[in-house]
N, C-alpha and C positions, 0 to 999 in steps of 0.2 A: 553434395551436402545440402538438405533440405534448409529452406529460408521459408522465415516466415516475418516478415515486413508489416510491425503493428502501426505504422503512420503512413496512410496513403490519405490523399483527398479526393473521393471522388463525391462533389456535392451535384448539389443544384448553381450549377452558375446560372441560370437565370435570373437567379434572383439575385444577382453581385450589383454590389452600387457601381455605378457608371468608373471612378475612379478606380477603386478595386480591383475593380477587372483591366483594366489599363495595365496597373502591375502585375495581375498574373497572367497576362498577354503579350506584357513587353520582351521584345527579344525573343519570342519560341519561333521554331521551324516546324514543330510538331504540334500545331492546334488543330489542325482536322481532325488530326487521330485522336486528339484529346475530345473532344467534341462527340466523336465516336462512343469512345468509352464512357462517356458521362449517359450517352444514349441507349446504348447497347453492351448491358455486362456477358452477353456471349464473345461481344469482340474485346472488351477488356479481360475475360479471364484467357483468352488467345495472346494476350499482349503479357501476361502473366508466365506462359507458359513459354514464350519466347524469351522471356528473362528467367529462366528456371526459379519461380516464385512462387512458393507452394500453399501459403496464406496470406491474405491481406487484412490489417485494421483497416475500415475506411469509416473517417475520421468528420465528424459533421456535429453542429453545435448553435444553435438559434442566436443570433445577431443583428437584430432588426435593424436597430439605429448607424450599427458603422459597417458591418460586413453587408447587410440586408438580407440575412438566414431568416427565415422564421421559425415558428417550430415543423412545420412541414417537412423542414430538413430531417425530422425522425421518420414520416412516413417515406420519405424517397428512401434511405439508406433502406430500412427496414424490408421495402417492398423490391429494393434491386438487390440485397441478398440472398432474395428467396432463388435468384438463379441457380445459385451454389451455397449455401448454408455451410457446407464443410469449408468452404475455402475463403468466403467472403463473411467477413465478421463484422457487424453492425455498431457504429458508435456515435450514441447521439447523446441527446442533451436537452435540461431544461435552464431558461433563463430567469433569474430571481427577481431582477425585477419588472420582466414581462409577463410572469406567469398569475395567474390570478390564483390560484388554488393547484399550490405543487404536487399535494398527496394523489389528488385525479390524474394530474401530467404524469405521473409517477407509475402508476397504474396503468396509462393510458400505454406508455413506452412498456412495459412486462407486457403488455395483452400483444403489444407488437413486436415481442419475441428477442427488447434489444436486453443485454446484458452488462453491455459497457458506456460511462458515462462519459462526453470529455467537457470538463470545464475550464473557459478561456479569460481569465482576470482583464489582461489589455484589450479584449475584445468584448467582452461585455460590462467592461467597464464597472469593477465591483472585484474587492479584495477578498483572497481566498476565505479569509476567518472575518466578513465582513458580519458571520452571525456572533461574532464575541461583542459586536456593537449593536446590537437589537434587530439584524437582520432576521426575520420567523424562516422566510421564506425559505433563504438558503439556509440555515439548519434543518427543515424539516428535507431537503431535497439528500443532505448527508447523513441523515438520521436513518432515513429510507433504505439509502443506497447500501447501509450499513445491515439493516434488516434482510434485507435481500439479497444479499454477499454479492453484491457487484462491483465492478469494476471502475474507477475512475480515474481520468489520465487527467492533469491538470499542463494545462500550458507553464511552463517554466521561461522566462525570459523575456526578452526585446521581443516587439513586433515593430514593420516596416510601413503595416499598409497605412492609408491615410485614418488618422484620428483614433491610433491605439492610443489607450493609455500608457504607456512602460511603466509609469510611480508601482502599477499593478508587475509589475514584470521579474519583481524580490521574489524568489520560492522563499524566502523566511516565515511567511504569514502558512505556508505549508505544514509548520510547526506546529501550529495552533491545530489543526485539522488532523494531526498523525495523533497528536492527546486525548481531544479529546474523542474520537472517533479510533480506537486503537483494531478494531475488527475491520478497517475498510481498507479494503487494498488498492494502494493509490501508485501509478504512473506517475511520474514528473515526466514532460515530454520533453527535449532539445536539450537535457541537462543542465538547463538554464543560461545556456550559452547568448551573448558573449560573455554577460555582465555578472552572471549568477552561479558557474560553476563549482566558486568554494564553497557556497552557502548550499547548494544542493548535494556534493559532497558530503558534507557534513549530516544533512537529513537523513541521507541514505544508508547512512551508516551508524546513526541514532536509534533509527527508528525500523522495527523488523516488517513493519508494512508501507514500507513505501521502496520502489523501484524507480529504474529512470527508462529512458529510450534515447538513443544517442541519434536522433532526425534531424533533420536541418545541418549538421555537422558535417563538412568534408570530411570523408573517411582518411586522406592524407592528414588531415589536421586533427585525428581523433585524440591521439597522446599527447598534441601541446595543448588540448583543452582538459583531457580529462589523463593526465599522466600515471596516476594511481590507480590506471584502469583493472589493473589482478586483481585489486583488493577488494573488485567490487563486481567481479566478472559475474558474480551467481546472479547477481539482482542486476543486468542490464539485458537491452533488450534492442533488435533491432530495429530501426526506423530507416527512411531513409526524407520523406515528408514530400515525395514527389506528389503531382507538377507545381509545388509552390515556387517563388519565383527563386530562380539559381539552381533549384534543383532540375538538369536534363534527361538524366541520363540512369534508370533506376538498376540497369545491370553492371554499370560500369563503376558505380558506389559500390555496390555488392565487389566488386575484383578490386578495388582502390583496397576494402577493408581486407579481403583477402592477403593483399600484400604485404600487411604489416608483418612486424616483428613481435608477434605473440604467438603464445604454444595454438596448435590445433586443436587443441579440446575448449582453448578461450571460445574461441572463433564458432567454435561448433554451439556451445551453450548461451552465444549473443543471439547466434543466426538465427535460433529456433526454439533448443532446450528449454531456454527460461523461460517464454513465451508458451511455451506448450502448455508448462505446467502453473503457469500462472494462469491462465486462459480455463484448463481445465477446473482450478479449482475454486474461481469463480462461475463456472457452470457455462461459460461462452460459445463451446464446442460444440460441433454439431458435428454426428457420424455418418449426415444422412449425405444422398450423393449429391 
């Protein structure tokens, strides 16, 4: 069964605040190889092919102040998907209230061939519909996105590392952005899990452009979060959010999910279908080898 895993992280850790990186360090056995793959996407799409993993989101989004992304986080994605364009899918990011003039950032990320946006509330510190209170910056960056029919995954949920916001962590203010923005086709990532599952629920089934990804989520624990999951099987998507911390193991998620108790045509349209065509028709696809 083809998988295609739209939440991986493969950034720039060099640039992690000291803290940071403590969490996503603590407890691995596999940081060399991690270290690896952040260096060399020939041996990461090898470590892809060992997990029979046939696409990846990688997942990157400027956070000066608490993650310590900058925007450069778009030139690294950008420039380590050029290894594989068909299989490595670039997702970056501008930050609203780092950016000086977003329509150039905006421009700057199309000339650098990304397609997909991911915007992180508890990590950049700033509420999804923070442009319904006079924010320019972020409207003009969703105004864009919408222009350009791309893709934008929003962080849905809690975050761990030091000095998220969570107040930011409601998918509710998501509401606001599915309104007024009704051509842009938005991600919720983590289904808003733990705190936000009803309320993302409920969005996803309002609103015909917005989807979720079920990452960060033990796949054993996929149905006591999201129980209702048939009713939503078209619009979800696979994640799995590896190497964030807790996440080990990205082929052994992939056979957790597998073992559920759902038909195999669910199974087959999370792993991949809905991401194909979602992917596709924001233009994210690349046929080249």
């Amino acid at each position: 069964m083809t998988i295609i895993d739209i939440h991986v992280h493969i950034q720039p850790w060099e640039q992690l605040k000291p803290g940071v990186r403590d969490l996503m360090l603590a407890g691995r056995n596999d940081l060399a190889a991690i270290e690896e793959y952040l260096q060399s996407p020939k041996a990461f799409l090898e470590f892809l092919d060992a997990n029979e993993v046939e696409r990846v989101g990688l997942i990157n989004y400027p956070s000066p102040d608490l993650m310590g992304f900058t925007s450069t986080t778009n030139d690294f994605v950008a420039n380590y998907c050029k290894a594989d364009p068909r299989r490595l899918i670039a997702f970056g990011g501008v930050h609203p209230r780092f950016c000086d003039n977003v329509e150039a950032e905006m421009a700057r990320l199309l000339k650098l061939g990304l397609r997909c946006l991911k915007v992180h509330p508890p990590h950049q510190n700033i509420a999804a519909n923070a442009y319904r209170y006079g924010n320019t910056a972020q409207e003009a960056l969703y105004r864009r996105a919408e222009q350009e029919n791309m893709l934008v995954m929003f962080h849905g949920g809690t975050s761990i590392f030091p000095g998220a916001r969570n107040v930011f962590a409601d998918t509710m203010p998501i509401d606001d952005v599915a309104v007024d923005f009704p051509n842009l086709q938005i991600i919720i990532a983590h289904a808003g899990r733990p705190l936000h599952t009803e309320t993302t629920f409920f969005l996803l089934r309002r609103h015909k452009n917005i989807h979720i990804d079920i990452s960060g989520i033990p796949p054993k624990k996929l149905l006591e979060y999201v129980p209702r999951l048939a009713e939503i099987a078209n619009k979800t998507l696979w994640g799995t959010d590896w190497p964030s911390p807790g996440v080990r193991d990205m082929r052994r998620n992939v056979e957790d999910f597998l073992a559920l108790p759902i038909p195999q045509e669910t199974k087959a349209a999370i792993l991949s279908e809905n991401a194909l065509r979602l992917l596709h028709a924001c233009g994210a696809l690349s046929t080249s080898a």
